[in-house]
C-alpha positions as CSV (number, residue, x, y, z in Angstrom):
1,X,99.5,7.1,-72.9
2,X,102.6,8.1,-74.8
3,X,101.4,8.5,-78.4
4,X,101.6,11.4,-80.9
5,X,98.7,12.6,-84.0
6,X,98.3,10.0,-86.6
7,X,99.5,11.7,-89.9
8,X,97.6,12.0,-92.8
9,X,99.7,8.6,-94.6
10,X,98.2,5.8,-92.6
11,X,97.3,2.8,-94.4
12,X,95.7,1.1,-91.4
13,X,92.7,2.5,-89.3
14,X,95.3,4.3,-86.3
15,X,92.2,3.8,-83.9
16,X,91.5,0.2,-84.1
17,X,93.5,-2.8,-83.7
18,X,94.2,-4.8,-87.2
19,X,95.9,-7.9,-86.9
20,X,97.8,-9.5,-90.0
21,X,100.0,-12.0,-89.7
22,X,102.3,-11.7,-86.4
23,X,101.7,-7.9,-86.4
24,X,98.9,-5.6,-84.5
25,X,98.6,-2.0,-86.4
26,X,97.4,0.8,-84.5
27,X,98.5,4.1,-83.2
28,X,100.7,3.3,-80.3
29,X,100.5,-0.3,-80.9
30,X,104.4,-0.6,-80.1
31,X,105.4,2.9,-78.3
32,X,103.7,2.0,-76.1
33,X,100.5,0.5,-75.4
34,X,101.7,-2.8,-76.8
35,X,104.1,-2.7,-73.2
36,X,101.3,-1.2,-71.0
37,X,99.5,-4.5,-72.0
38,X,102.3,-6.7,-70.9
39,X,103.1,-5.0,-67.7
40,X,99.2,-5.2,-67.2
41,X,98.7,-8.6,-67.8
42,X,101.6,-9.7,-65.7
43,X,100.8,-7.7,-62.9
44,X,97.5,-9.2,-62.9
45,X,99.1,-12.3,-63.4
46,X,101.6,-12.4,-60.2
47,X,99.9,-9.7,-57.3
48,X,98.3,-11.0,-53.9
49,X,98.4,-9.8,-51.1
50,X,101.9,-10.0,-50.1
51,X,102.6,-9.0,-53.6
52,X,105.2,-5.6,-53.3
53,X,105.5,-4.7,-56.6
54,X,103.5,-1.4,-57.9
55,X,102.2,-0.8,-61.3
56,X,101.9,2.8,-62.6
57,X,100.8,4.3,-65.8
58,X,101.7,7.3,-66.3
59,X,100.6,9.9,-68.4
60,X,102.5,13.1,-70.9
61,X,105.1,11.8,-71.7
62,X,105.3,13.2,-75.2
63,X,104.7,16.1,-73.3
64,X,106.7,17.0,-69.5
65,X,106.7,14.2,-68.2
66,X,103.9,14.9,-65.8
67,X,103.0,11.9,-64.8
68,X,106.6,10.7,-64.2
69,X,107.5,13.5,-61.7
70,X,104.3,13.3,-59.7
71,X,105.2,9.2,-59.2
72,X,108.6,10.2,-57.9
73,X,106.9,12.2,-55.1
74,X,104.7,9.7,-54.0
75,X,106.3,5.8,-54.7
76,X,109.4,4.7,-53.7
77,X,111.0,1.8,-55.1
78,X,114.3,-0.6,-55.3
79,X,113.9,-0.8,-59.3
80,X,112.2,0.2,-62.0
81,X,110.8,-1.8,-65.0
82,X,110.0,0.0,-67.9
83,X,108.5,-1.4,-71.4
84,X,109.3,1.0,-73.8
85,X,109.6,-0.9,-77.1
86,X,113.0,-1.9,-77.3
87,X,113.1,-5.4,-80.1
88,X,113.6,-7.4,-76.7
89,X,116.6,-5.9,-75.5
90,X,118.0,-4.3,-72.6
91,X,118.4,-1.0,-71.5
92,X,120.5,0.7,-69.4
93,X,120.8,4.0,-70.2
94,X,120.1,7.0,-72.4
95,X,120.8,10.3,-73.3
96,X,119.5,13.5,-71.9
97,X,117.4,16.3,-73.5
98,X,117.3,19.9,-73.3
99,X,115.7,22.5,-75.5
100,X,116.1,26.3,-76.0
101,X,114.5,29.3,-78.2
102,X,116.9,31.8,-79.8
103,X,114.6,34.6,-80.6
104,X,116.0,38.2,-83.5
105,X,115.1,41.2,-83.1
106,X,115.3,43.4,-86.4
107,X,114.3,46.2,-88.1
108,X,111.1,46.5,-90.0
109,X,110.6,48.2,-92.9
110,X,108.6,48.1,-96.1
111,X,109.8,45.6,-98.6
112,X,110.6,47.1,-101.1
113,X,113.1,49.2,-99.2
114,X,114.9,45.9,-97.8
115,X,118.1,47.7,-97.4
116,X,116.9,50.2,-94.8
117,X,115.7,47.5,-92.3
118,X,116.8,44.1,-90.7
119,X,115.3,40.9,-91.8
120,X,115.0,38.8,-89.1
121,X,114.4,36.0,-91.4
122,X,117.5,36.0,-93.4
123,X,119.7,36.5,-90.3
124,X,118.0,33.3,-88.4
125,X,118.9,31.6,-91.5
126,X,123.1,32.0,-91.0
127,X,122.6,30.8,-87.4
128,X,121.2,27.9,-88.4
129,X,124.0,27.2,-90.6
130,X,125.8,28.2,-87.6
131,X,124.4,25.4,-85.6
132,X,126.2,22.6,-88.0
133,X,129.5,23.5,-86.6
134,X,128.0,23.3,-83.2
135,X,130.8,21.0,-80.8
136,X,129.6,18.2,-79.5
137,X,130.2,15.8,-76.8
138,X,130.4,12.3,-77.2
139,X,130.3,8.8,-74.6
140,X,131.6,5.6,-74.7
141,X,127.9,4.2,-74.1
142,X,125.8,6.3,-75.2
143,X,127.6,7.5,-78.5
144,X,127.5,11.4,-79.6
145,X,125.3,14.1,-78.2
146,X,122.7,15.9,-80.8
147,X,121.1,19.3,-81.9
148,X,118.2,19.6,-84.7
149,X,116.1,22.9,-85.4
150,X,112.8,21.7,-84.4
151,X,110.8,24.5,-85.3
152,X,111.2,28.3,-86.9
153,X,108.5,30.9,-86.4
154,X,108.5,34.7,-88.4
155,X,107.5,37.0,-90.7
156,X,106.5,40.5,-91.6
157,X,103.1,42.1,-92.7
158,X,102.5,41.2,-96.4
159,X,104.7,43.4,-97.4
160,X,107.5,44.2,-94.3
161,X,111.0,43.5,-93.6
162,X,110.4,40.9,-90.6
163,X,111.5,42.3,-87.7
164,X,111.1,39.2,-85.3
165,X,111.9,35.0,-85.7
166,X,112.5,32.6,-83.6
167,X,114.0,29.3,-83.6
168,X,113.4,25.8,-80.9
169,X,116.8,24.1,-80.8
170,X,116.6,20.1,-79.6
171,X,119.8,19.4,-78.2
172,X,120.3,15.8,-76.6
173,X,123.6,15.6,-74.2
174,X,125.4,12.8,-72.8
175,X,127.3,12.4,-69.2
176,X,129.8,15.0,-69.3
177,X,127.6,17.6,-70.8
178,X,125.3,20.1,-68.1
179,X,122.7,22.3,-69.1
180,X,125.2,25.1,-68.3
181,X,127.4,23.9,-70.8
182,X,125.2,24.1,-73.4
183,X,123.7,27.7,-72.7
184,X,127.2,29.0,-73.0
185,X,127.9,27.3,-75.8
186,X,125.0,28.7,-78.0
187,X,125.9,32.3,-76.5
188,X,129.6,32.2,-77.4
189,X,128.7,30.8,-81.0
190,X,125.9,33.7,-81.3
191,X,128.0,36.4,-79.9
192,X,130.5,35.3,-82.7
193,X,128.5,35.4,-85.5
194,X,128.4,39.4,-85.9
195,X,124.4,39.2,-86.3
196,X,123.0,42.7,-87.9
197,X,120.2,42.4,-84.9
198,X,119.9,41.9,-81.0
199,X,119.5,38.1,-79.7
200,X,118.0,36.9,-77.0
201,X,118.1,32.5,-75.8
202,X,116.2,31.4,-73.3
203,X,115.5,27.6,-72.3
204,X,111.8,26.3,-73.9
205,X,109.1,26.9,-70.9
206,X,108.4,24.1,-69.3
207,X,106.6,23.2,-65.6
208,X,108.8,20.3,-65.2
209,X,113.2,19.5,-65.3
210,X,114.5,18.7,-68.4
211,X,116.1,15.1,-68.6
212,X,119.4,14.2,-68.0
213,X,121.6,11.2,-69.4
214,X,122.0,8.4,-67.1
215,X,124.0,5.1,-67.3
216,X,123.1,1.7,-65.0
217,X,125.9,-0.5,-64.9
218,X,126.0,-3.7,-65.4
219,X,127.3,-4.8,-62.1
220,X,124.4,-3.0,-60.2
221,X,122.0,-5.8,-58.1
222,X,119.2,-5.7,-59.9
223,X,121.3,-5.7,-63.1
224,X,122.6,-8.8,-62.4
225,X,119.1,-10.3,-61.1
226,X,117.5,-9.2,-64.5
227,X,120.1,-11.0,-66.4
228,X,120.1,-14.0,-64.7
229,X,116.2,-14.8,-64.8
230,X,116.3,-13.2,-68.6
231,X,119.0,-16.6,-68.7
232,X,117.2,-18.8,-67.3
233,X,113.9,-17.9,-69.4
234,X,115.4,-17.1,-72.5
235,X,118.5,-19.5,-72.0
236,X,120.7,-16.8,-73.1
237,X,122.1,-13.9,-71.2
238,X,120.5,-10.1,-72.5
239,X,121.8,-7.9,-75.0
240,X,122.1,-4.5,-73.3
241,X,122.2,-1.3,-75.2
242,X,121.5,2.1,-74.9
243,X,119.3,4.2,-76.2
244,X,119.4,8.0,-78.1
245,X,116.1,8.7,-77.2
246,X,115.5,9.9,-73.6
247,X,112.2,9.3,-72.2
248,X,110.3,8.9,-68.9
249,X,113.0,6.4,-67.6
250,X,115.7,9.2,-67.6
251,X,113.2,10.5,-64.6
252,X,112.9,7.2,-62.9
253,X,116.5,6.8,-63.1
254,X,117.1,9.7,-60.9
255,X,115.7,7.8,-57.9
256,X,116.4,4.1,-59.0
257,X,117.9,1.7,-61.1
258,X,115.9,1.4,-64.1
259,X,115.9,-1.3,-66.9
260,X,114.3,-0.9,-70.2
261,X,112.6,-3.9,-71.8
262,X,109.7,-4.1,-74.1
263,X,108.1,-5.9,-77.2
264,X,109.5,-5.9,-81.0
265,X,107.5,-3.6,-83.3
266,X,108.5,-0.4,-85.9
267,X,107.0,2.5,-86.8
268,X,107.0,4.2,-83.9
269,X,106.0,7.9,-84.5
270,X,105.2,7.0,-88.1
271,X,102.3,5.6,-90.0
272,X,101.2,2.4,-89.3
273,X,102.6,1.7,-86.7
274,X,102.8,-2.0,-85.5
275,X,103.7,-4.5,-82.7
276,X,104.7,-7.9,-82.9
277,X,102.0,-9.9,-81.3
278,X,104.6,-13.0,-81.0
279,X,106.9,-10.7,-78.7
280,X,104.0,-9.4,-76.9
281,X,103.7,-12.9,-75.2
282,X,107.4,-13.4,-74.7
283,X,107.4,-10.1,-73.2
284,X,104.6,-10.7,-70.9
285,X,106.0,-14.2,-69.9
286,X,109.4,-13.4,-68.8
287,X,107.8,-10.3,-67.1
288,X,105.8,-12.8,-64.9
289,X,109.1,-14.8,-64.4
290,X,110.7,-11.7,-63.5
291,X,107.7,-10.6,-61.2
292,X,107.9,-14.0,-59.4
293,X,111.3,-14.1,-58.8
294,X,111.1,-10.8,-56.5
């Protein structure tokens, strides 16, 4: 559920829980298995039958958000509770995603004759100088939009002019921006770069949508029901924020309001990884309160 390859830095055992102090190391401890054990335990805690809420699991997505899409086929809902590792604040929103492949098409020829053919290599390099000066948009909540190379594939035969590269662009939008904009934004910038070879950009293959930006406000029902059981367990109102990271709940947001809560940890994505076992409790606590008061 939700977790990536330990790298080779770990400190800890990434397989096994190890508790010091106030903090459980382990891969996924915080993103997110430290929050499928709340909502697990609280669920337990608070069903019977006349209980109507629903816990799901779901599965991929570091991937395409499988799991996600199939639950939005088969469960409908009036809100969604998500526990996503968030320092014990709230969440109401987050930027989208999209992704796309720019692929050159040179000339090969031997290498030491570089001046007869068209490196593929060495042109991909002044797009993604190119991409720096990349416009992008910006929102009041959710802050500036994003693009990062994510990954560069090419080369020649040991000793050929590469005719072929290609290039995965990440590019994160806020409200405002459409997939549409985007496409036609990379096509004008590479149409006026005066490449030596033909281009071709496609979006990344994927079976599933990409994710769009969504923002809950803060006057929605079951905004205003969160915050006022979070003040009367916490005695003090929540902090909401928003995150730069999409994830599943940019899905679950299509269909419901949905609220972004989880346990304090760091690391996430990075060696040892940790949660706070201190917030873990908390968490699980005011989730029951929550539960109950539904």
């Amino acid at each position: 559920m939700d977790t990536v390859e330990p790298s080779f830095e770990w400190t800890k055992a990434p397989f096994s829980a190890t508790v010091e102090g106030n903090r459980l190391y382990g891969l996924g401890a915080s993103d997110m298995k430290g929050g499928l054990a709340v909502l697990m335990d609280a669920f337990r805690t608070v069903t019977s039958p006349r209980s109507n809420v629903i816990l799901s699991l779901v599965v991929d997505e570091e991937g395409v958000s499988t799991g996600a899409y199939k639950l939005l086929k088969e469960v409908k809902a009036d809100v969604c509770l998500v526990t996503e590792p968030s320092n014990g604040r709230t969440i109401l929103g987050s930027r989208g995603r999209y992704a796309l492949e720019i692929e050159l098409f040179g000339k090969k020829m031997h290498g030491s004759r570089p001046e007869e053919g068209v490196n593929a290599v060495a042109e991909m390099s002044r797009v993604l100088d190119a991409l720096d000066e990349t416009r992008l948009g910006s929102h009041d909540k959710l802050g500036k939009a994003s693009l990062a190379p994510l990954k560069i594939r090419g080369g020649g035969d040991s000793l050929s002019i590469p005719d072929y590269c290609n290039l995965l662009v990440d590019r994160h939008i806020v409200p405002g921006e459409s997939g549409e904009d985007v496409m036609q934004a990379f096509e004008e910038k590479m149409g006026s770069l005066g490449l030596r070879c033909r281009h071709k950009i496609s979006w990344m293959k994927r079976s599933t949508p990409f994710l769009e930006p969504y923002v809950l406000s803060r006057s929605n029902e079951q905004v205003m029901r969160f915050a006022q059981v979070h003040e009367e367990h916490f005695g003090r109102p929540p902090e909401f924020e928003y995150a730069s990271g999409p994830g599943d709940y940019n899905i679950f947001a299509t269909k419901m309001p949905t609220l972004v809560l989880g346990p304090a940890g760091g690391s996430w994505h990075q060696p040892d990884e940790y949660v706070e076992v201190e917030s873990l409790n908390a968490c699980r606590d005011f989730y029951v309160h929550l539960l109950e008061s539904f």
